[in-house]
C-alpha positions in Angstrom: 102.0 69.5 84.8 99.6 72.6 85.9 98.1 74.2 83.0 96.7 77.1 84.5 97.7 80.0 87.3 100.4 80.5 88.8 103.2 77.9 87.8 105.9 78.3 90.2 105.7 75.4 92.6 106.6 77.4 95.9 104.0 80.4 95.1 101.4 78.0 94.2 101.8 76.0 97.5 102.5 79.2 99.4 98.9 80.6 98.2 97.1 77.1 98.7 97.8 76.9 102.0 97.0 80.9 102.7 93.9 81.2 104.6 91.9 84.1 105.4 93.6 87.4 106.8 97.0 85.8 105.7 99.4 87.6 104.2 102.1 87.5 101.4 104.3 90.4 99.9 105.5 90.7 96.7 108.6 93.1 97.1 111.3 94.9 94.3 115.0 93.4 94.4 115.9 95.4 96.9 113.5 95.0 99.9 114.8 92.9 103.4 113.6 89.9 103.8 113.7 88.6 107.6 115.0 85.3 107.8 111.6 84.3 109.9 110.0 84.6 106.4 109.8 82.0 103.3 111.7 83.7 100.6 110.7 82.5 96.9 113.6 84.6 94.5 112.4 84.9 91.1 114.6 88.2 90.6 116.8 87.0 87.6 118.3 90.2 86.3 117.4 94.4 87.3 114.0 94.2 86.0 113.2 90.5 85.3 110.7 89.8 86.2 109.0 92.9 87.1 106.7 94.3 90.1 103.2 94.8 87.8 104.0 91.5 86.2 104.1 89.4 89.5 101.3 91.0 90.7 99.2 90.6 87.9 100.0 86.7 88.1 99.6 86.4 91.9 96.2 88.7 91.8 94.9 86.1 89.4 95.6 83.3 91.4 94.6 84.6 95.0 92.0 85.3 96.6 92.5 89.4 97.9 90.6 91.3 100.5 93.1 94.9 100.5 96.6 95.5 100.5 99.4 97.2 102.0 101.5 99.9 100.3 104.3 102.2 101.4 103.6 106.3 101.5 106.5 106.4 99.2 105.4 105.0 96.4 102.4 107.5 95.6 105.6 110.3 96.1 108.3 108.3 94.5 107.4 105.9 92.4 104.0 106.9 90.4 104.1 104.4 87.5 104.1 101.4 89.8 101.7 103.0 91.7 99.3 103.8 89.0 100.1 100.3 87.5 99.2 99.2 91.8 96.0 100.5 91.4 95.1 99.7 88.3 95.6 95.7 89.0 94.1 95.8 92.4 91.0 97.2 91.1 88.3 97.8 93.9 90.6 96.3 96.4 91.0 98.2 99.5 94.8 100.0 99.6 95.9 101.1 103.7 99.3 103.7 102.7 101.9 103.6 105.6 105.5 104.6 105.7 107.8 102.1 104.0 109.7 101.6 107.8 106.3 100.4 109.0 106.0 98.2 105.9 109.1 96.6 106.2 108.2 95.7 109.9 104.7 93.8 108.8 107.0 91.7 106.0 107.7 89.9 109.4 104.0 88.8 109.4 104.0 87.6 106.0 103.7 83.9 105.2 106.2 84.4 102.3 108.1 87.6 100.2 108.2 87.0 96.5 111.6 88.8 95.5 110.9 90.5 92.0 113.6 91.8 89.8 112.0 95.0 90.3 114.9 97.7 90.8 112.7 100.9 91.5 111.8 102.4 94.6 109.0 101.1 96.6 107.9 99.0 94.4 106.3 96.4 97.7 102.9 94.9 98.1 101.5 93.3 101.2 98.5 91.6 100.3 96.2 90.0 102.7 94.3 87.1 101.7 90.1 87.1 101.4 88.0 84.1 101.7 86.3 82.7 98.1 82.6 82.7 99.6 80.8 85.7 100.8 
């Protein structure tokens, strides 16, 4: 049994086999999902689990270079995205609008479906390399 990290089997293995520039999203209950793209559904209930909470998990497990966030969430969301840039720390954060977000999902090697059910509560994160 893994002791440490992330312990869901299909993030782990979707995060092992990232390499560098890949990208994975972790998106609110409500964000599309192509059906080109690896969905892993952890959303159990409206809230459970949440947007910071997955994040915090995957940021601790994965290697990240910067991020992707929708416009929107600065406007319309501001405690997931104070909570956003709080856990992504020094990581570099490109805005765009949440129509061109929901295209580059398409690009994504998986979505992690939250339970999140606020607005624009959607991460891209694209993966670094662990040596410099």
């Amino acid at each position: 049994m893994k002791k440490n990290g992330i312990l869901n089997s299909d993030i782990a293995a979707v995060i092992a086999r990232m390499g560098h520039t890949d990208c994975i999203v972790i998106g609110d209950c409500g964000l599309p999902i192509p059906d080109s793209v690896k969905r892993i559904d952890l959303a159990i209930k409206p809230g459970l689990p949440s947007y910071p909470d997955t994040l915090e998990a995957v940021l601790a497990d994965m290697e990240v270079e910067s991020a992707i966030i929708a416009i929107e969430m600065k406007e319309q969301n501001t405690s997931i995205y104070d909570s956003t840039r709080m856990l992504l720390n020094d990581i570099p954060i490109k805005q765009v609008p949440h129509e061109e977000l929901k295209l580059l999902t398409m690009q994504a090697k998986a979505v992690i479906r939250t339970g999140e059910a606020t607005p624009y509560a959607n991460i891209i994160l694209q993966s670094g390399v662990i040596f410099k």
